[in-house]
DOVEX-807754 format. One record per atom (N, C-alpha, C): residue in three letters; residue number from 1; x, y, z; atom name. Coordinates in Angstrom, 2 decimals. Each point is the difference from the previous one (the first is absolute). Layout:
% residues N
+------+------+---------+---------+---------+------+
! resn ! resi !      px !      py !      pz ! name !
+------+------+---------+---------+---------+------+
!  ALA !  NUM !       X !       Y !       Z !   CA !
...
+------+------+---------+---------+---------+------+
This chain:
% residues 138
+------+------+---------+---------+---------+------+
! resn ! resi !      px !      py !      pz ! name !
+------+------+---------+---------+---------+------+
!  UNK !    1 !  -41.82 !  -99.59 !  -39.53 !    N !
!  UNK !    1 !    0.22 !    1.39 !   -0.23 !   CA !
!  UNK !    1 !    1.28 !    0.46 !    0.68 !    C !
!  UNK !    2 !    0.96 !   -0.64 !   -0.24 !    N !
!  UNK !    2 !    1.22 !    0.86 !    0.40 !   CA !
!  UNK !    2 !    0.88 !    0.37 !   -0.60 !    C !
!  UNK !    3 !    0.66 !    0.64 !    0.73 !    N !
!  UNK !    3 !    0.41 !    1.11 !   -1.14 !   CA !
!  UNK !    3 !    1.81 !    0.26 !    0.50 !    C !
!  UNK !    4 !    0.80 !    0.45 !   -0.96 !    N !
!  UNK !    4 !    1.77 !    0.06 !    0.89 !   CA !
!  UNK !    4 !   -0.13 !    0.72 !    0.20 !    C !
!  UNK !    5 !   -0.26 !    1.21 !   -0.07 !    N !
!  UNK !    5 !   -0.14 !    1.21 !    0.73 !   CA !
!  UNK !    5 !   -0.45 !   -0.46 !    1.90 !    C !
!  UNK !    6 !    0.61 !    0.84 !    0.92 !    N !
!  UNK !    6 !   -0.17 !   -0.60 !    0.90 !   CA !
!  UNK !    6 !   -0.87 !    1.44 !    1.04 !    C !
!  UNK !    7 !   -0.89 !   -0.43 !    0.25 !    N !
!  UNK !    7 !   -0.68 !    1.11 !    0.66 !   CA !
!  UNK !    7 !    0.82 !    0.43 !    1.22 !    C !
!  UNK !    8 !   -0.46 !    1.29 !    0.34 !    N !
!  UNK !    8 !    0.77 !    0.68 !    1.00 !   CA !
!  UNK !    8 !   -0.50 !   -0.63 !    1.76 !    C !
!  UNK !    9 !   -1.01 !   -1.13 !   -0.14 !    N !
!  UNK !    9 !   -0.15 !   -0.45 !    1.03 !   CA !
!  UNK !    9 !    0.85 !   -1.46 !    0.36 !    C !
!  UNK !   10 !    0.47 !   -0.43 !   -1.42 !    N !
!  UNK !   10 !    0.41 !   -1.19 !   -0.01 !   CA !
!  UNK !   10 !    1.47 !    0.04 !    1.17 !    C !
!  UNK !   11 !    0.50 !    1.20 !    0.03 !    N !
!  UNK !   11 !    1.30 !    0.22 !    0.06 !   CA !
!  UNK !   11 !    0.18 !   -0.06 !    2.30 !    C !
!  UNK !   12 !    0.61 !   -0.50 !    0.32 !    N !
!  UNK !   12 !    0.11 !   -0.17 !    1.83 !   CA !
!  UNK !   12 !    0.18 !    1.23 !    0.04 !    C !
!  UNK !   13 !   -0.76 !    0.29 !    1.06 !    N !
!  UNK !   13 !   -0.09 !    0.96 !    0.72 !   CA !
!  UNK !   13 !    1.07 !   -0.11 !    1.07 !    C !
!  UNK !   14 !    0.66 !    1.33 !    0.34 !    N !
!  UNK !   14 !    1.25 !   -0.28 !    0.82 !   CA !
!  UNK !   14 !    0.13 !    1.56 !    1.22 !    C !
!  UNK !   15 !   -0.03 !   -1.17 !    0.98 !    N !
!  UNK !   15 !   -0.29 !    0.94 !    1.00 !   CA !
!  UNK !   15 !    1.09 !    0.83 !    0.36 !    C !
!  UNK !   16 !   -0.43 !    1.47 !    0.44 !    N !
!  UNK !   16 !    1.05 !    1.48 !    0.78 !   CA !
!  UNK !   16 !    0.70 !   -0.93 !    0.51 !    C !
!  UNK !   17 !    0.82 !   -0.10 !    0.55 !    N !
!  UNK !   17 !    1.38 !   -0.36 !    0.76 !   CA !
!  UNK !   17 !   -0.33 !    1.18 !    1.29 !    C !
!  UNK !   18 !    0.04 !   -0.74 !    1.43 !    N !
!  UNK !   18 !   -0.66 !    0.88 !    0.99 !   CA !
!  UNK !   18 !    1.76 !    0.87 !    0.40 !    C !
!  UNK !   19 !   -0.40 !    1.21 !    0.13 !    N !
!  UNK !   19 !    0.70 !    1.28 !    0.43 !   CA !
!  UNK !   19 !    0.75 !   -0.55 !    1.14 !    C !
!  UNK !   20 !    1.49 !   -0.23 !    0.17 !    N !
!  UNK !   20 !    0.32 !   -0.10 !    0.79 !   CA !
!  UNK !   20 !    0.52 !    0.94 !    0.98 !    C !
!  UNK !   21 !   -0.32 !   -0.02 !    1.62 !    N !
!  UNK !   21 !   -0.40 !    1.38 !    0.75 !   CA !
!  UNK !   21 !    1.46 !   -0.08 !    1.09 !    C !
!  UNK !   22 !    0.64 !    1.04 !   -0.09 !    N !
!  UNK !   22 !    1.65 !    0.23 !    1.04 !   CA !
!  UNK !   22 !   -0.57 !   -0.35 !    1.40 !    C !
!  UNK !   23 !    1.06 !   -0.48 !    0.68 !    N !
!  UNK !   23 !   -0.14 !   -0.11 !    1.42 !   CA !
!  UNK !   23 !   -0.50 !    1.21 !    0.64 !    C !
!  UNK !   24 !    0.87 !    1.36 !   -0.65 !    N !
!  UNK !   24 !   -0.47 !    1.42 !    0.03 !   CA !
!  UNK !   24 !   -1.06 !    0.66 !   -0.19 !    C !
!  UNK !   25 !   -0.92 !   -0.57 !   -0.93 !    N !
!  UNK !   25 !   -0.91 !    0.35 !   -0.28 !   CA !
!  UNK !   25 !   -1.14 !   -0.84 !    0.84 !    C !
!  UNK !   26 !    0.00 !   -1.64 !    0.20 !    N !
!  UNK !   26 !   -1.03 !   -0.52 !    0.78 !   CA !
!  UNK !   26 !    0.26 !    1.03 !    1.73 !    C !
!  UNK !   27 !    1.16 !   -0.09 !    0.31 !    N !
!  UNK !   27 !   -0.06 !    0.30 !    1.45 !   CA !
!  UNK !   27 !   -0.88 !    1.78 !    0.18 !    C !
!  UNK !   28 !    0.29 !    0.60 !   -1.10 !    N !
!  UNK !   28 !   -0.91 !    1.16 !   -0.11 !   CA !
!  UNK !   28 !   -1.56 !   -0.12 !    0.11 !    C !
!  UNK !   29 !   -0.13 !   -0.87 !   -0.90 !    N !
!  UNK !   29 !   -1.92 !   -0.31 !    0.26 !   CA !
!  UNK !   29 !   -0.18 !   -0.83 !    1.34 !    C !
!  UNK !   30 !    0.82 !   -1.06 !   -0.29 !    N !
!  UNK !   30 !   -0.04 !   -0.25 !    2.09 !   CA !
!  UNK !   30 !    0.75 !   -0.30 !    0.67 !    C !
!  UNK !   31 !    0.37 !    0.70 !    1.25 !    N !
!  UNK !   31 !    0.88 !    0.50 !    0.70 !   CA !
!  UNK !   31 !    0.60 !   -1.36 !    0.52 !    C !
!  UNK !   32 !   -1.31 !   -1.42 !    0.29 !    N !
!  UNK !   32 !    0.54 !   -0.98 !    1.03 !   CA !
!  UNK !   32 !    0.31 !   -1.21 !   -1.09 !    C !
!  UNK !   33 !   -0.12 !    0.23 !   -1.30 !    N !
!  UNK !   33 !    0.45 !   -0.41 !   -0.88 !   CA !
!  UNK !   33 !    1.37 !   -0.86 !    0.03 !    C !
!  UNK !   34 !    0.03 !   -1.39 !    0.14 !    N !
!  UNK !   34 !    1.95 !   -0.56 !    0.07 !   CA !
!  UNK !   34 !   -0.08 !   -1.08 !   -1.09 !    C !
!  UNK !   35 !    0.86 !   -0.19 !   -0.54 !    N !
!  UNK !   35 !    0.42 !   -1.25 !   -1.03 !   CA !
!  UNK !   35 !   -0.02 !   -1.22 !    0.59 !    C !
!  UNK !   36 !   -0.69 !   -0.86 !   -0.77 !    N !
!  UNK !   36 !   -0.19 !   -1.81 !    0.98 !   CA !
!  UNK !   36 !    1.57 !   -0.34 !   -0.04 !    C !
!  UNK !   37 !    0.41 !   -0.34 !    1.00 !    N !
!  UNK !   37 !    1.51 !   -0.90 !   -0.01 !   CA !
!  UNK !   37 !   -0.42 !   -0.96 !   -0.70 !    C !
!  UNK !   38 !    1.24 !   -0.22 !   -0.33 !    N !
!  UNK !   38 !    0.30 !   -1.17 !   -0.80 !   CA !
!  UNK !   38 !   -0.30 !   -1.55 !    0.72 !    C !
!  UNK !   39 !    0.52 !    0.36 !    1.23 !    N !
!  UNK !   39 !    0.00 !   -1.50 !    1.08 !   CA !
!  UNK !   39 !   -0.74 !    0.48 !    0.75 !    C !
!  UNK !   40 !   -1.77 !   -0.25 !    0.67 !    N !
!  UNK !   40 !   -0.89 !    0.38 !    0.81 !   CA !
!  UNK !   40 !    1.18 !   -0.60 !    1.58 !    C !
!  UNK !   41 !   -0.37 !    0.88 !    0.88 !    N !
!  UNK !   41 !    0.79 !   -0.38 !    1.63 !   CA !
!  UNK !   41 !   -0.28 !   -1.44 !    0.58 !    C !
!  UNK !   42 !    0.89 !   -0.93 !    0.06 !    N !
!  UNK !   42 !   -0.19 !   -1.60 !    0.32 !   CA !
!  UNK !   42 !    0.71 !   -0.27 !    1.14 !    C !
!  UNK !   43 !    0.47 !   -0.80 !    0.57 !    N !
!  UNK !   43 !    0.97 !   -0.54 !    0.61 !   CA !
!  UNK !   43 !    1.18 !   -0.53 !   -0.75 !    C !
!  UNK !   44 !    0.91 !    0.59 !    0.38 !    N !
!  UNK !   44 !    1.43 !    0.22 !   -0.25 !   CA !
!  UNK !   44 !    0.69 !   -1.77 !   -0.32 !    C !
!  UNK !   45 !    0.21 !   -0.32 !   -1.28 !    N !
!  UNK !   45 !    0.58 !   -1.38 !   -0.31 !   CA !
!  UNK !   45 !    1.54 !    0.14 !    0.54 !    C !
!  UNK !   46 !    0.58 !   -1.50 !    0.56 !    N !
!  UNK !   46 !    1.37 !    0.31 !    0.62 !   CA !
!  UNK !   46 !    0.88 !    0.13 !   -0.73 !    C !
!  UNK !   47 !    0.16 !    0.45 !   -1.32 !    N !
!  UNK !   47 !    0.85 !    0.12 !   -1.23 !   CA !
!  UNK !   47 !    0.34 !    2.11 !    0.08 !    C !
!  UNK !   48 !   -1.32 !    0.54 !    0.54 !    N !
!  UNK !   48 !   -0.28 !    1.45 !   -0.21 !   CA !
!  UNK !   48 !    0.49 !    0.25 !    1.37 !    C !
!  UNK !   49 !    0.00 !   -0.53 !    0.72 !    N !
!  UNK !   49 !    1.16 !    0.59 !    1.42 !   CA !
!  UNK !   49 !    1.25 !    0.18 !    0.02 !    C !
!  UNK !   50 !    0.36 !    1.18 !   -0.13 !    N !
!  UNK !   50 !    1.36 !    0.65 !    0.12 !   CA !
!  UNK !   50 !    0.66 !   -0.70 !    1.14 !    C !
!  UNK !   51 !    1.30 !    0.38 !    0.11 !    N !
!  UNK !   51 !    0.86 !   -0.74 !    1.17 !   CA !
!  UNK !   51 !   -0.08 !    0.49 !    1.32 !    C !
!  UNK !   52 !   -0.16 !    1.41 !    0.08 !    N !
!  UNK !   52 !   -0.88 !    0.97 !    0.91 !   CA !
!  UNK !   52 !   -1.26 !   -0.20 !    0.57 !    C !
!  UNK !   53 !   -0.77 !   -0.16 !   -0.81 !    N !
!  UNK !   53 !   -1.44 !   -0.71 !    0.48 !   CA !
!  UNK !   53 !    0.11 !   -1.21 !    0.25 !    C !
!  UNK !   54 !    0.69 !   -1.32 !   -0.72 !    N !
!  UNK !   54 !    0.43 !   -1.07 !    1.05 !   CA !
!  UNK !   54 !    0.12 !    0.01 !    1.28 !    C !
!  UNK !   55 !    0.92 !    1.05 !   -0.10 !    N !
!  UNK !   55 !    1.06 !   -0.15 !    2.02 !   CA !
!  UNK !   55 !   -1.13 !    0.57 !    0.58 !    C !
!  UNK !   56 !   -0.42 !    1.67 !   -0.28 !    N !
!  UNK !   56 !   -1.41 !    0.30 !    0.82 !   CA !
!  UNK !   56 !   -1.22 !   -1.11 !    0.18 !    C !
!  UNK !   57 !   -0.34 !   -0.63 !   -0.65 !    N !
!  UNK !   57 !   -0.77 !   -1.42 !    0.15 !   CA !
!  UNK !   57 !    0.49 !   -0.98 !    1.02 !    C !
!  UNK !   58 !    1.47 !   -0.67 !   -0.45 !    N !
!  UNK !   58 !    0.29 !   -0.37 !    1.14 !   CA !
!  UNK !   58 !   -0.28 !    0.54 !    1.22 !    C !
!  UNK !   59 !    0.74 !    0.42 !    0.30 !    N !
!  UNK !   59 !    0.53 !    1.47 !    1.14 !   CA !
!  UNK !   59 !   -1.29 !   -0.24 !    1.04 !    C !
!  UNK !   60 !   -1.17 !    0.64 !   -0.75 !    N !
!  UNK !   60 !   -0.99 !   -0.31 !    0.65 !   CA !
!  UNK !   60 !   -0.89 !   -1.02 !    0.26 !    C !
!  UNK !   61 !    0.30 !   -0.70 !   -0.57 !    N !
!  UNK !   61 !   -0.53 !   -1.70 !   -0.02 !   CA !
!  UNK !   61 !    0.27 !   -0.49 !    1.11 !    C !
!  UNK !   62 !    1.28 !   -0.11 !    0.22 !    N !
!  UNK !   62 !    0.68 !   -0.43 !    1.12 !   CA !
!  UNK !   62 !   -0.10 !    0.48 !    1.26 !    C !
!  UNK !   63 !   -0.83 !    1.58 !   -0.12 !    N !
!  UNK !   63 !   -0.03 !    0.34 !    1.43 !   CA !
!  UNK !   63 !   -1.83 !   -0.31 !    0.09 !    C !
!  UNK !   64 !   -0.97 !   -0.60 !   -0.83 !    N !
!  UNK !   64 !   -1.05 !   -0.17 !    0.15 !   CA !
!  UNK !   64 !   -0.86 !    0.80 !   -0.65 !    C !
!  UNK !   65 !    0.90 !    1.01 !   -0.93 !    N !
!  UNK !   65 !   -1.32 !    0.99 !   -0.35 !   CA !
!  UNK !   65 !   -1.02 !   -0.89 !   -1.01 !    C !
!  UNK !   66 !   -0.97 !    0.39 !   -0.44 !    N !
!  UNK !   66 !   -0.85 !   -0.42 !   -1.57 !   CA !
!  UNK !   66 !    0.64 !    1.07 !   -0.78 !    C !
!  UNK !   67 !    0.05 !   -0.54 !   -0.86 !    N !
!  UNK !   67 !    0.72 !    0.35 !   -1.50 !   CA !
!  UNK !   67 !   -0.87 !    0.11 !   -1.16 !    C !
!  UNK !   68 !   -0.01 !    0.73 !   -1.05 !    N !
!  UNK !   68 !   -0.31 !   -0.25 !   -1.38 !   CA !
!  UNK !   68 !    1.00 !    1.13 !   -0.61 !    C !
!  UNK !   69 !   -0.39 !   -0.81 !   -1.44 !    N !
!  UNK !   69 !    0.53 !    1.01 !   -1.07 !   CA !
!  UNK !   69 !   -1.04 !   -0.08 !   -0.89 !    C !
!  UNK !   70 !    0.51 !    1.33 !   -1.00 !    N !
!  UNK !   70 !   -0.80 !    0.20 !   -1.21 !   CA !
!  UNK !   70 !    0.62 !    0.49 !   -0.71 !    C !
!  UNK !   71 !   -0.69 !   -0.30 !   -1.60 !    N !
!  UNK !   71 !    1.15 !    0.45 !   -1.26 !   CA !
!  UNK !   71 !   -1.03 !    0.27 !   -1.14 !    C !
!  UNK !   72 !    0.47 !    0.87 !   -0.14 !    N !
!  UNK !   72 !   -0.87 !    0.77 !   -1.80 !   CA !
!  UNK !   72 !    1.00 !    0.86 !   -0.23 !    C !
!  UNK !   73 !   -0.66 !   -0.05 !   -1.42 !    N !
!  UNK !   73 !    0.53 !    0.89 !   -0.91 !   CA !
!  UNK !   73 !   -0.67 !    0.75 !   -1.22 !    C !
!  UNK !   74 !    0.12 !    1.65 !    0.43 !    N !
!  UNK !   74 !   -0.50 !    1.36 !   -0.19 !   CA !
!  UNK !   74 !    0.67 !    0.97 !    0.06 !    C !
!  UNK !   75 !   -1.11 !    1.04 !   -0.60 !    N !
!  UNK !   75 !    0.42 !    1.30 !    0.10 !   CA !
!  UNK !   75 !    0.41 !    0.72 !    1.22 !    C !
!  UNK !   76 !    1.14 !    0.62 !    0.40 !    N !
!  UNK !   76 !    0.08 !    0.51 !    1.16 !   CA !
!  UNK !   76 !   -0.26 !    1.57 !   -0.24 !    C !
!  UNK !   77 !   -0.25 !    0.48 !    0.80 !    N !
!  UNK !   77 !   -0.16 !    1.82 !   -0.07 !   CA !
!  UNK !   77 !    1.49 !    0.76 !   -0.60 !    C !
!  UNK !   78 !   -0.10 !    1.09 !   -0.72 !    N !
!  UNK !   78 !    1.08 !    0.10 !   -0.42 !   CA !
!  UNK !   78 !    0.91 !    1.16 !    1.20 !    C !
!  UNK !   79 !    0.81 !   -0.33 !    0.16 !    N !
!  UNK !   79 !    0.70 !    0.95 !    0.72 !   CA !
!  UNK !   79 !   -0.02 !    1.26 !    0.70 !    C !
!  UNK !   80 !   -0.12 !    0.91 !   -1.06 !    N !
!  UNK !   80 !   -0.37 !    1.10 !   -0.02 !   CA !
!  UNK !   80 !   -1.21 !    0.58 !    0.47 !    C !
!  UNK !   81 !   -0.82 !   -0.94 !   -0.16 !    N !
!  UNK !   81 !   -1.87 !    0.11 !    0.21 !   CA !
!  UNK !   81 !   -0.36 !   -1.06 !    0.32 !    C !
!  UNK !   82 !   -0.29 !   -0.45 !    0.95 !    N !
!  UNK !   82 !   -0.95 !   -1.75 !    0.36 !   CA !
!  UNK !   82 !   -1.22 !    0.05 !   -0.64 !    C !
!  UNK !   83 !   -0.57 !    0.85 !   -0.70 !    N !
!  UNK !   83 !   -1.57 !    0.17 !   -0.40 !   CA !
!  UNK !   83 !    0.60 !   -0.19 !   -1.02 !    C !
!  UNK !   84 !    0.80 !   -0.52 !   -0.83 !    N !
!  UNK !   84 !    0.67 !   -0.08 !   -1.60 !   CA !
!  UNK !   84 !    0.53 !   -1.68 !    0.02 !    C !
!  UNK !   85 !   -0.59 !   -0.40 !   -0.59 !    N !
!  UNK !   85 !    0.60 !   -1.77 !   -0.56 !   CA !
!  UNK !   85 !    1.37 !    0.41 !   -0.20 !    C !
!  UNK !   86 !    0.80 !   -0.82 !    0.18 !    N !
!  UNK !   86 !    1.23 !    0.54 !   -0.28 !   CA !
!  UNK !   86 !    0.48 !   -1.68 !   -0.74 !    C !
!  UNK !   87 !    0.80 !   -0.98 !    0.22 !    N !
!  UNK !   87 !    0.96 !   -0.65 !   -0.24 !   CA !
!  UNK !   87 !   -0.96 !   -1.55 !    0.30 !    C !
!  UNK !   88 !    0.42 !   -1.08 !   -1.16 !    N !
!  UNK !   88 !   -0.46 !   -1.29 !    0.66 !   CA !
!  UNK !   88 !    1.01 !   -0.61 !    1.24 !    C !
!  UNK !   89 !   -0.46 !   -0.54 !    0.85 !    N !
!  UNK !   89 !    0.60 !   -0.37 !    0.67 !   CA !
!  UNK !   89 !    0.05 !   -1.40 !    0.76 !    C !
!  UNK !   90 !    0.85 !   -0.67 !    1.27 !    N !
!  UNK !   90 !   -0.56 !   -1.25 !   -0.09 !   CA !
!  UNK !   90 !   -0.03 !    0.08 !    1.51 !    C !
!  UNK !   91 !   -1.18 !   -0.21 !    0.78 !    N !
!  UNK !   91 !   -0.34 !    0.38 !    1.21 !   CA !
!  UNK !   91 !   -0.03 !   -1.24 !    1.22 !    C !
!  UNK !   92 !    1.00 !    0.17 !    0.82 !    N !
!  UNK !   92 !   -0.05 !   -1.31 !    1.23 !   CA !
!  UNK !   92 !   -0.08 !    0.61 !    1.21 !    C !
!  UNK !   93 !   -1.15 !   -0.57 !    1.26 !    N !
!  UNK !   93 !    0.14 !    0.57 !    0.94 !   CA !
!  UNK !   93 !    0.10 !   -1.15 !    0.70 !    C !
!  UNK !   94 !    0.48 !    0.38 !    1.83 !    N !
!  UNK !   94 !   -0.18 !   -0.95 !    0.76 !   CA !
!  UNK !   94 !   -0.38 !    0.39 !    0.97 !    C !
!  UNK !   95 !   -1.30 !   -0.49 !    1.00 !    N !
!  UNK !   95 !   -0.96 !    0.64 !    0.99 !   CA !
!  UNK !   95 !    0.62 !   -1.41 !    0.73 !    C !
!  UNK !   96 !    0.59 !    0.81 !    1.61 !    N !
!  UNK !   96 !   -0.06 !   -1.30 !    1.09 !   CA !
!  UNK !   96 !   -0.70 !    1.07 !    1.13 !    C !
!  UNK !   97 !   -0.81 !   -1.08 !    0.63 !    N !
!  UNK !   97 !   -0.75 !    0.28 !    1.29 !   CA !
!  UNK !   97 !    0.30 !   -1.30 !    1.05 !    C !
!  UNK !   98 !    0.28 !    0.92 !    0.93 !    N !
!  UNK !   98 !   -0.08 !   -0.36 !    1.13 !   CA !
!  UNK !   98 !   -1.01 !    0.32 !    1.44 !    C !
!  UNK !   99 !   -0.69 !   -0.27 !    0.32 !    N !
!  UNK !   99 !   -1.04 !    0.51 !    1.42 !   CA !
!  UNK !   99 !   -0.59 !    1.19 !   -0.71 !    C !
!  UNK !  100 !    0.67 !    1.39 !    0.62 !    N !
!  UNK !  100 !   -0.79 !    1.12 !   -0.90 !   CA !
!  UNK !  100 !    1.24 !    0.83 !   -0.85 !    C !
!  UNK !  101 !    1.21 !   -0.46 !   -0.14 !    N !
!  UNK !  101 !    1.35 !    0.57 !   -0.44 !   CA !
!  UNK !  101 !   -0.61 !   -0.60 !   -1.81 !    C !
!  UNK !  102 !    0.56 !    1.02 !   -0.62 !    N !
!  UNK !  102 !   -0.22 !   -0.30 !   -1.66 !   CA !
!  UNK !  102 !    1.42 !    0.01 !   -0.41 !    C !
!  UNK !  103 !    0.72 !    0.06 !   -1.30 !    N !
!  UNK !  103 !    1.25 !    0.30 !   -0.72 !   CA !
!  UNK !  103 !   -0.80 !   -0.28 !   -1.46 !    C !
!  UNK !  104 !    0.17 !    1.09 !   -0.71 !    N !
!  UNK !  104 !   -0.15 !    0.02 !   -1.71 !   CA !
!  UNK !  104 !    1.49 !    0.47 !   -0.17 !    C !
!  UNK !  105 !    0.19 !   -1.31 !   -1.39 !    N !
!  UNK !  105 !    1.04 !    0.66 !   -0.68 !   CA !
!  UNK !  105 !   -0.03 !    0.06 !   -1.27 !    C !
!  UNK !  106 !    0.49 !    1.05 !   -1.10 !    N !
!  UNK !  106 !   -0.40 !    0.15 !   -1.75 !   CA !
!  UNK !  106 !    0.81 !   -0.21 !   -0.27 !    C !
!  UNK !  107 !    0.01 !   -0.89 !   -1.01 !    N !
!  UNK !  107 !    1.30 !   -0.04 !   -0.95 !   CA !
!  UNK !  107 !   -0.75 !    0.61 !   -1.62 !    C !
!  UNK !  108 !    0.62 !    0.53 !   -0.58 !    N !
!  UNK !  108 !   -0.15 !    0.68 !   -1.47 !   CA !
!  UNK !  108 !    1.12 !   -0.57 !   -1.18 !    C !
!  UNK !  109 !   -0.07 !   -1.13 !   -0.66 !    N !
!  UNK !  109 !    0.89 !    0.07 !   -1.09 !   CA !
!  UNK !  109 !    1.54 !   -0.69 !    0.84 !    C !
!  UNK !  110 !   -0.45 !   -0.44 !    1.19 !    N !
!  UNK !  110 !    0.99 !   -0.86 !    0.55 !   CA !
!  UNK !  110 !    0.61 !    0.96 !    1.12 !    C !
!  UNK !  111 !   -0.43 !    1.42 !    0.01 !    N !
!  UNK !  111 !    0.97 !    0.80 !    0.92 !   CA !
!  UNK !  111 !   -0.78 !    0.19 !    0.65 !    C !
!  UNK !  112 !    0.08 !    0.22 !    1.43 !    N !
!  UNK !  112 !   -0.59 !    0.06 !    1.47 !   CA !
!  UNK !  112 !   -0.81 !    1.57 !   -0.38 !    C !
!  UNK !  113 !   -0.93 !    0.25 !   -0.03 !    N !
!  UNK !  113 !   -0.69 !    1.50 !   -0.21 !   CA !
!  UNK !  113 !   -0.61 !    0.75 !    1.23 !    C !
!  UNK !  114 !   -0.63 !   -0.79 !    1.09 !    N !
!  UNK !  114 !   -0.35 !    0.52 !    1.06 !   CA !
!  UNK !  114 !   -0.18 !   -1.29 !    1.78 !    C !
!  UNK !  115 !    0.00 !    0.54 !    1.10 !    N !
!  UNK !  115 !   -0.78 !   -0.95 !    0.96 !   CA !
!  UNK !  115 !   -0.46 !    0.86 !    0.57 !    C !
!  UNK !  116 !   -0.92 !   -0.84 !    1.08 !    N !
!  UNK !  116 !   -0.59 !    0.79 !    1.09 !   CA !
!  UNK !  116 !   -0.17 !   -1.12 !    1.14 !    C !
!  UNK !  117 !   -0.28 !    0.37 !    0.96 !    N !
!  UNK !  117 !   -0.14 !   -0.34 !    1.30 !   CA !
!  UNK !  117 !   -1.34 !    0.02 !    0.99 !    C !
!  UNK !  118 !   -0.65 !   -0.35 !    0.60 !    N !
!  UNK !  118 !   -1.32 !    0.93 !    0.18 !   CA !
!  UNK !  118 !   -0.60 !   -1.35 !    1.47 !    C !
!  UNK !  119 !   -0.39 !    0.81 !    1.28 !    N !
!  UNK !  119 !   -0.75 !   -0.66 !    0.97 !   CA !
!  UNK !  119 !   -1.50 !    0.30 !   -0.46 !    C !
!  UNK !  120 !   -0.89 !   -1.17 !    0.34 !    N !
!  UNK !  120 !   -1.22 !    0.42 !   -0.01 !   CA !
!  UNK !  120 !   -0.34 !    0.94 !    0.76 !    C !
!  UNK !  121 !   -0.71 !    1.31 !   -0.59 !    N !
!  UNK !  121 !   -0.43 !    1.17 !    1.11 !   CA !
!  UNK !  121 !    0.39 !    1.17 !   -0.54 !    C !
!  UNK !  122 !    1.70 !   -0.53 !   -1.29 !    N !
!  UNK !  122 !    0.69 !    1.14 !    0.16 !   CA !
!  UNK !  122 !    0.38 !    0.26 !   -1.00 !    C !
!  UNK !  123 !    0.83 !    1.38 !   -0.82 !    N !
!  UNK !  123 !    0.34 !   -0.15 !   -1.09 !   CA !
!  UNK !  123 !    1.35 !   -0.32 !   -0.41 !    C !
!  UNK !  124 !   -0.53 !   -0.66 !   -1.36 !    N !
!  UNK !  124 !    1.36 !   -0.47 !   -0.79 !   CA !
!  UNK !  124 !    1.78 !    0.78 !    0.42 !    C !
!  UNK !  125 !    0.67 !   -0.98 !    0.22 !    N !
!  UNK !  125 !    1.33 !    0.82 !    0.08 !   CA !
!  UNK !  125 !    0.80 !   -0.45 !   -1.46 !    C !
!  UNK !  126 !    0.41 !    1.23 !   -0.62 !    N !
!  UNK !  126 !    0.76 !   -0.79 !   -1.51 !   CA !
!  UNK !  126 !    1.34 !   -0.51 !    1.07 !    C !
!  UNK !  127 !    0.69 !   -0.89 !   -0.50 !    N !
!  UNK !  127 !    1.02 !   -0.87 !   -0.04 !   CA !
!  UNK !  127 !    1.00 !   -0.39 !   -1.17 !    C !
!  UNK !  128 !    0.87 !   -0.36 !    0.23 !    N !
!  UNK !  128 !    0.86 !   -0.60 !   -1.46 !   CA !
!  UNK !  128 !    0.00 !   -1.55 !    0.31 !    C !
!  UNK !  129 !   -0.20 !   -0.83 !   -0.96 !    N !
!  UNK !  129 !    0.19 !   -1.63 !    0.08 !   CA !
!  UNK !  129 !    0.55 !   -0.65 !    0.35 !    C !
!  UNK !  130 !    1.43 !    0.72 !    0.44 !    N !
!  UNK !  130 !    0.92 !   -0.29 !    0.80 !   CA !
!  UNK !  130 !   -1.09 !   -0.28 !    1.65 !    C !
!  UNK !  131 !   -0.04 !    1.41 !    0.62 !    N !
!  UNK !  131 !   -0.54 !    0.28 !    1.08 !   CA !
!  UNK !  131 !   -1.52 !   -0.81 !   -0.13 !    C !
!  UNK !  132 !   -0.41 !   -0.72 !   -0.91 !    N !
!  UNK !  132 !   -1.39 !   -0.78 !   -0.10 !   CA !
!  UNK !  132 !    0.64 !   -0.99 !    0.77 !    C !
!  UNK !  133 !    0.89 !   -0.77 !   -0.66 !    N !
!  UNK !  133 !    0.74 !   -1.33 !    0.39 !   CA !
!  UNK !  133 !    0.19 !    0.55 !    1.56 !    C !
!  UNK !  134 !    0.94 !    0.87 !   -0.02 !    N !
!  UNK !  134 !    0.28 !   -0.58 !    1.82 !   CA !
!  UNK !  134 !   -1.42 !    0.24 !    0.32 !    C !
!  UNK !  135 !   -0.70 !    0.60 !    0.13 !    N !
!  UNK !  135 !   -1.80 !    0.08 !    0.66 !   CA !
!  UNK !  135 !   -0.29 !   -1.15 !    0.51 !    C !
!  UNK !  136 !   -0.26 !   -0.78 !   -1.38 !    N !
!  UNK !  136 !   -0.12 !   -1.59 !    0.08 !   CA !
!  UNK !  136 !    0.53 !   -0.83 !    0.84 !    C !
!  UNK !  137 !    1.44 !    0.46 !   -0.18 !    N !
!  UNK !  137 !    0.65 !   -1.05 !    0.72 !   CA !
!  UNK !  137 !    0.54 !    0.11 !    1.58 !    C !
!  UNK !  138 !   -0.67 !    1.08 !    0.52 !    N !
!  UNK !  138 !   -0.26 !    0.58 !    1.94 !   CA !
!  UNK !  138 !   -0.67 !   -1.11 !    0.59 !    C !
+------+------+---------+---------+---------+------+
């Protein structure tokens, strides 16, 4: 019993195409809402160390500190508003400790973006990467 006529069930069913929702609009329904980076936060491969974060590595190597780095790549806050995704970006830090003395330094997209300084007990002092390095190297 068949027939060319083709019934209206014969035919695939084809699914809505899901609504795609603005960065603008998710961060409205929730506030703590952020975009997955692209590269989850790892330890820093020696290809992703800038020449800056080299010497700061050295620098402090040599005077005994512990060292690491780290590297991802994400959304950074946008400028204007840190509560706003702003720009992809490619993220390297380098944490040396020594006794209770710390040094963080950011690199963003290859350019030095922030440091800090900090005794256990006490708070962070910002710094420039320059002034990280000599830290290290006292």
């Amino acid at each position: 019993m068949e027939s060319d006529e083709e019934s209206e069930f014969d035919e695939p069913v084809q699914a809505e195409p899901e609504p795609v929702e603005s960065d603008k609009a998710r961060l409205l329904r929730d506030p703590f809402w952020w975009p997955e980076p692209e590269v989850p936060c790892r330890p820093a491969a020696p290809e992703e160390l800038n020449a800056s974060s080299r010497a700061l590595i050295k620098a402090a190597r040599a005077r005994g500190w512990t060292v690491t780095s780290s590297y991802c790549r994400g959304t950074a806050p946008k400028a204007s508003n840190r509560w706003v995704p702003g720009k992809v970006v490619d993220s390297l830090v380098v944490r040396a400790r020594l006794g209770s003395y710390t040094v963080v330094a950011i690199w963003e997209d290859g350019k030095s973006r922030s440091a800090w300084f900090k005794c256990d007990g006490s708070s962070p002092n910002a710094i420039t990467v320059t002034q990280a390095k000599e830290v290290v190297a006292l």
